[in-house]
PLY file of the C-alpha trace (Angstrom):
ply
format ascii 1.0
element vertex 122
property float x
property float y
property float z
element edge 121
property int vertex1
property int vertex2
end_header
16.22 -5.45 23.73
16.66 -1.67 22.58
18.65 0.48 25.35
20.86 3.14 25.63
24.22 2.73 24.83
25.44 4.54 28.27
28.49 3.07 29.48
29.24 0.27 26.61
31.57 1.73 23.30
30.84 0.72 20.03
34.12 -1.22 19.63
33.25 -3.46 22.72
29.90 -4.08 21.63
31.56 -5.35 18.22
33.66 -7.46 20.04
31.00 -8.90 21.80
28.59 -9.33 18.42
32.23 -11.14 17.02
32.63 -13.61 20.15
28.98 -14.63 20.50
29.21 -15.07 16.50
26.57 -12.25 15.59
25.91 -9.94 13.11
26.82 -6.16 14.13
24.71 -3.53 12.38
26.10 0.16 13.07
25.04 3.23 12.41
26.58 7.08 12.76
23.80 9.55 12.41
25.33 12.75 13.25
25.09 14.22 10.51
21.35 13.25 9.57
18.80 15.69 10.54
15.47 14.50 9.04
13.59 11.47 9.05
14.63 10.72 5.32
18.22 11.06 6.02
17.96 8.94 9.26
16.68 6.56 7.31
19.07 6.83 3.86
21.86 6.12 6.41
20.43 3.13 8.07
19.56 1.72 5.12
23.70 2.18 3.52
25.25 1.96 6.86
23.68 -1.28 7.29
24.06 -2.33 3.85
20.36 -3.14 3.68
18.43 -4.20 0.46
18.59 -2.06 -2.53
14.54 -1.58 -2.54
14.65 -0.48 0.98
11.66 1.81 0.41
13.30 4.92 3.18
9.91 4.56 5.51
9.74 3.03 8.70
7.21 -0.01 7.39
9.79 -0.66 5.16
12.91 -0.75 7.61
10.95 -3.28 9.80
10.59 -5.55 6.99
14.05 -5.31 6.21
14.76 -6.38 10.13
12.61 -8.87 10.13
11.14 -11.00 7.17
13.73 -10.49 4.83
16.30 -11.02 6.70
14.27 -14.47 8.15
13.86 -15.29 3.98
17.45 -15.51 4.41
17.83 -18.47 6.78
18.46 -19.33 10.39
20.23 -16.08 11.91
22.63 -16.06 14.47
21.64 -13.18 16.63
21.78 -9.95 15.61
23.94 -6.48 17.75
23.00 -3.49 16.67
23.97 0.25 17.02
22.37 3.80 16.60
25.05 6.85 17.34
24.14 10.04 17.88
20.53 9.94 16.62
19.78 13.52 15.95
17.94 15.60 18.65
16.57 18.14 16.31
13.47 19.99 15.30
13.28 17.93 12.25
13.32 15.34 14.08
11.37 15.44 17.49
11.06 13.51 20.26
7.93 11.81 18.81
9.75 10.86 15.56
12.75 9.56 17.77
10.42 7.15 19.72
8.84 5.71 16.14
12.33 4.88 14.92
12.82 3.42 17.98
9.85 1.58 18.23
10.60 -0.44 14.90
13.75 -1.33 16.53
11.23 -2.52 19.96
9.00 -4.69 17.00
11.78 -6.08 15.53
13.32 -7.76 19.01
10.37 -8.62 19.54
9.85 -10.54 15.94
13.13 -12.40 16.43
12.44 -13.12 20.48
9.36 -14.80 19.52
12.15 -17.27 17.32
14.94 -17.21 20.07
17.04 -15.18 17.94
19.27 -12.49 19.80
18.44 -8.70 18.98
19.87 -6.39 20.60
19.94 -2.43 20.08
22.18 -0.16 21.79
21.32 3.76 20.69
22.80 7.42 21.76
21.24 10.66 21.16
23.37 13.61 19.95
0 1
1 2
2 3
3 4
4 5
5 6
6 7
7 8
8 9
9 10
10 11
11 12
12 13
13 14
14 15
15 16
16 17
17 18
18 19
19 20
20 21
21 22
22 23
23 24
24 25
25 26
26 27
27 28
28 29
29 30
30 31
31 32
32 33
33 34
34 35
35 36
36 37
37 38
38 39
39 40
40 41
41 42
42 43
43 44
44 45
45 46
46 47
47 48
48 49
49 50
50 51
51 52
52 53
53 54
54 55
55 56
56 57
57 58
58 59
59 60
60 61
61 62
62 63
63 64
64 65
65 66
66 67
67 68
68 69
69 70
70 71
71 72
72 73
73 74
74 75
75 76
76 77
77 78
78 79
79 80
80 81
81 82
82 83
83 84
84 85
85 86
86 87
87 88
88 89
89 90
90 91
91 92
92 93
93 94
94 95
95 96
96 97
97 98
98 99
99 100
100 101
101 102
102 103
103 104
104 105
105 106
106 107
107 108
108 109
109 110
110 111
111 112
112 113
113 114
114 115
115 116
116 117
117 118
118 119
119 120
120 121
């Protein structure tokens, strides 16, 4: 599930992610403008491997296989803020990083692993 974070706060969501026993992924990206930068702070925000290769093939894997290579997974609560609305980074460049987000809940539904991604535009 990817959705807009509307109504729900970050905090609650990582109480949730802490009650149901999930991993909670979070990342501010105010201050990111371009697609590199969007990803540079995914990729430290969410700690994720240090050959994260800063494309979008390469955050998917990083969702997905590796993190399967790791063993069974709880369920996983993640969250976007403020993803830039910028000319450097368009609407159609907005729905691609969101769409990795879309193919990775769908990766782990497929193993009835929770995935869930809350996001909010800035």
């Amino acid at each position: 599930m990817v959705q807009s974070i509307r109504a729900f706060s970050p905090a609650d969501l990582q109480a949730v992610a802490q009650l149901w026993g999930q991993h909670f992924l979070y990342a501010e990206l105010e201050e990111a403008t371009t697609k590199q930068r969007i990803l540079e702070e995914i990729s430290n925000q969410f700690l994720l491997s240090t050959y994260f290769g800063r494309n979008l093939d390469a955050l998917y894997d990083c969702l997905t296989s590796t993190i399967l290579k790791a063993g069974q997974q709880p369920g996983f609560l993640l969250v976007l803020e403020h993803i830039p609305i910028s000319v450097k980074f368009d609407k159609e460049m907005r729905e691609q990083l969101l769409d990795i987000f879309r193919d990775a809940a769908d990766f782990w539904a497929e193993r009835k692993v929770p995935f869930r991604c809350f996001y909010s535009f800035f």
